[in-house]
N, C-alpha and C positions, 0 to 999 in steps of 0.2 A: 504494500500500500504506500503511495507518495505522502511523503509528512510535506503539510502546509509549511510555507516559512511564516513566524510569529509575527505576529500585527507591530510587534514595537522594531521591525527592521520595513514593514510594509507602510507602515503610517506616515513617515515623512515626505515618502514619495506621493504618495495621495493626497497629502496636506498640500503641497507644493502645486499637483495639480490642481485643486480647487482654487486656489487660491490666484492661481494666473487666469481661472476663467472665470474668476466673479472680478477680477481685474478692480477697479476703484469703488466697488458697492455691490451693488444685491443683483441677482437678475431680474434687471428692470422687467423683462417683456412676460416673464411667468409673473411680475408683482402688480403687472398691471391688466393681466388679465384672469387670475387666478385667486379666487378669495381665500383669504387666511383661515377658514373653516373648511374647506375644499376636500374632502376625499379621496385615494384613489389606491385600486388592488392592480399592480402591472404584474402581468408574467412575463418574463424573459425567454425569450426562444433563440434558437440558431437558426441562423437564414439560411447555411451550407452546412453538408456533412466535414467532421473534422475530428481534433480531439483538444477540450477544454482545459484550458489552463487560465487561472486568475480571475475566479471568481471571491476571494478573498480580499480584492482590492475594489470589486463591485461592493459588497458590505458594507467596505470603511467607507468608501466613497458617499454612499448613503448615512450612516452613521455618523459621519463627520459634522455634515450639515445638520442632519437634528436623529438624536439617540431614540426618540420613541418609534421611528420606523420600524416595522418588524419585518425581515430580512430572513427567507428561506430558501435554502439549498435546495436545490433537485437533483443535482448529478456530480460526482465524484469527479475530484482533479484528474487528470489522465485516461479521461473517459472518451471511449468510440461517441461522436452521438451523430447524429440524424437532423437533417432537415426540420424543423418545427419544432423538436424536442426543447419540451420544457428545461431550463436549464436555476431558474432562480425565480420566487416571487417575493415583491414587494412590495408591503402597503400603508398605510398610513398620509400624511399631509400632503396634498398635489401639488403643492408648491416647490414641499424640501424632495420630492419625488424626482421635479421635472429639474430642481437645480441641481442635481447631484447624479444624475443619469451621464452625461457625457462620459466625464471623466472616468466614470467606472466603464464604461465600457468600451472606452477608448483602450484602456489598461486588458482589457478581457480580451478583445479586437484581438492586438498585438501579440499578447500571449499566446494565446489559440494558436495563431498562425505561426510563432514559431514552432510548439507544441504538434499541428500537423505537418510541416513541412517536415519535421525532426521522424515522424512516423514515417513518413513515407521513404525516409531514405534507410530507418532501419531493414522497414521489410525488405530491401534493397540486397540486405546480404542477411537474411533469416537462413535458417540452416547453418550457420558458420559457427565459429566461434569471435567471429569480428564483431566490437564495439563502434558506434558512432560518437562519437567525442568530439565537444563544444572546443573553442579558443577563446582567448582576450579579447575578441575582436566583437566588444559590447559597446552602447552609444553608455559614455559616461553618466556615473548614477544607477544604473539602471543591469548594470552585470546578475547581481544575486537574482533577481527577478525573469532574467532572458536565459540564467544559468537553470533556475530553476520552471521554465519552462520546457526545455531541454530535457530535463529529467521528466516532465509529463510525459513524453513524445518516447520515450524508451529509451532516450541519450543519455552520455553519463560527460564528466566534469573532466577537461583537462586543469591548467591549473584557474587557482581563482585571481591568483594577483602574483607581483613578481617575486612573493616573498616566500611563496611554496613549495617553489622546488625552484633548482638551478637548470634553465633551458640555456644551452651554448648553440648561439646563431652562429652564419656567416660571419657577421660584421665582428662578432668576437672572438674566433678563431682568426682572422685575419689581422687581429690588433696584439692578437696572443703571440703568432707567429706560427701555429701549427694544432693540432688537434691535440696532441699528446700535450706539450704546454698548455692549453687552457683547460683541460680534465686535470691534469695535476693541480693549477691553480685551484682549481674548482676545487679538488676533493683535500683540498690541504686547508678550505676556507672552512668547508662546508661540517655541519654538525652534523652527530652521526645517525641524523633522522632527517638528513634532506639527501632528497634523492638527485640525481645528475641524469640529465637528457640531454643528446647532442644530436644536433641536426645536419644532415648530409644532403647536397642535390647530387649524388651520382652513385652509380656502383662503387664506382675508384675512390670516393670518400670513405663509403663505406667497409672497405677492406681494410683502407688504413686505420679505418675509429678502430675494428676489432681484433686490433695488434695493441690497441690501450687497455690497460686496469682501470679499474674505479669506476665504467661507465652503468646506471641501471637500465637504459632507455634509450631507443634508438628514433628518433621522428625523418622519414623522408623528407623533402619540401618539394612538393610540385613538381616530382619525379613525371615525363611522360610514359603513358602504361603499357607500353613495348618495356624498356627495362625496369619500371616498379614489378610488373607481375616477374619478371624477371627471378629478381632482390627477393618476393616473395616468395616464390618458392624455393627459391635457394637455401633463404633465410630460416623456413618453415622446416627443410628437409635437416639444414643443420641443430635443429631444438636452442638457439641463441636465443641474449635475453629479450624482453619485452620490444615489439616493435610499433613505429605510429607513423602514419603515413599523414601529408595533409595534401587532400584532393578535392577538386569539386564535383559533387555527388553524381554528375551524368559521367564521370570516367571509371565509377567502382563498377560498372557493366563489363568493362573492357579488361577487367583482372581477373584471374584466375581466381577459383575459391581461397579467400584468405585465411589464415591459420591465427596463430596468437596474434595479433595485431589491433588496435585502434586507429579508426578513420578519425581525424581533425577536421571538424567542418567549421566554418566560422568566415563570416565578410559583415 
């Protein structure tokens, strides 16, 4: 079962959205059409088949603007759903209704989609043993949220921030002077609970990383998939450590069945 992330890491991003779209006062156009005794039971539905992420942030959204709304789930985070499918009802004041709707579901919007897009590229290598694995590459603020949509969708977490683990790029092997040099820097830095990943764009890097010690994790970069499935299976047949390719999802067609490996998906 997907654990919800807690309202005290979700509330300020919510806050922040309301608060840019009531921009210098109230919503004028629901205040001045809409009396402050006003009514109202909304069901929420999906317009597209997909799978649900961030209805947690629809809540607060409502809640934010006025606590006595009463706010009920229909469908489970990382849930298949359906065209029409009831997904969330809410009722109480038509006013705090009408002004606190966007923003939740602009947040729901977003999530969802990344949540199915994340589905669709699992089933993509179902049968395997391969993961689809997120990157940094989140609009700032907003990582834990699009990480954890990711995780709706069947995807799992590369890292979260730069402090997780040590990833050696190009550009820091080349300022290192060599592979071996910056894996020794790295693991001479490094505490004996962070892990080392060194990225390769070729086979011939890759021969040379694994004449180094210290390495846990090997990431392709944008290998094309003539020599990745290559690397794959090579990689596969020799039982080496942990391997992570990063590609964009119409080229996992084009690889052989992958073995130990996580895909990096992330733009």
């Amino acid at each position: 079962m997907l654990a919800s992330l807690p309202d005290i890491m979700l509330e300020p991003l919510v806050r922040a959205g309301l608060l840019e779209d009531l921009g210098r006062g109230a919503d004028v156009t629901t205040n001045a059409l809409i009396g402050p005794d006003d009514k109202v039971r909304v069901v929420v539905r999906s317009r597209v088949a997909g799978v649900l992420a961030g209805l947690d942030l629809v809540r607060l959204s409502f809640h934010l603007i006025d606590p006595s709304l009463r706010f009920e789930r229909c469908a489970a985070e990382g849930a298949s759903i359906a065209p029409q499918d009831v997904v969330a009802v809410v009722e109480g004041s038509a006013r705090s209704v009408l002004t606190g709707e966007r923003v939740g579901l602009n947040f729901v919007s977003h999530l969802s989609g990344i949540a199915t897009a994340t589905a669709e590229i699992v089933r993509s290598v179902h049968g395997t043993k391969a993961q689809i694995c997120c990157t940094r590459k989140t609009l700032p603020g907003f990582r834990a949220i699009q990480k954890y949509a990711v995780r709706a969708g069947g995807g799992i977490s590369h890292r979260m921030g730069l402090d997780d683990a040590i990833l050696i790029k190009d550009n820091h092997i080349a300022l290192a002077g060599s592979i071996q040099n910056a894996v020794e820097r790295a693991r001479a830095y490094a505490g004996h609970m962070t892990k080392i990943e060194v990225e390769v764009d070729t086979p011939e890097q890759l021969q040379e990383l694994l004449s180094v010690n210290g390495v846990d994790a090997v990431l392709l970069d944008n290998m094309p998939p003539k020599p990745c499935g290559s690397v794959l299976l090579w990689y596969k047949a020799k039982c080496l450590p942990r391997l992570r390719a990063v590609l964009p999802p119409k080229r996992l067609r084009l690889l052989p069945k992958p073995g130990l490996i996580c895909f990096l998906w992330g733009g």
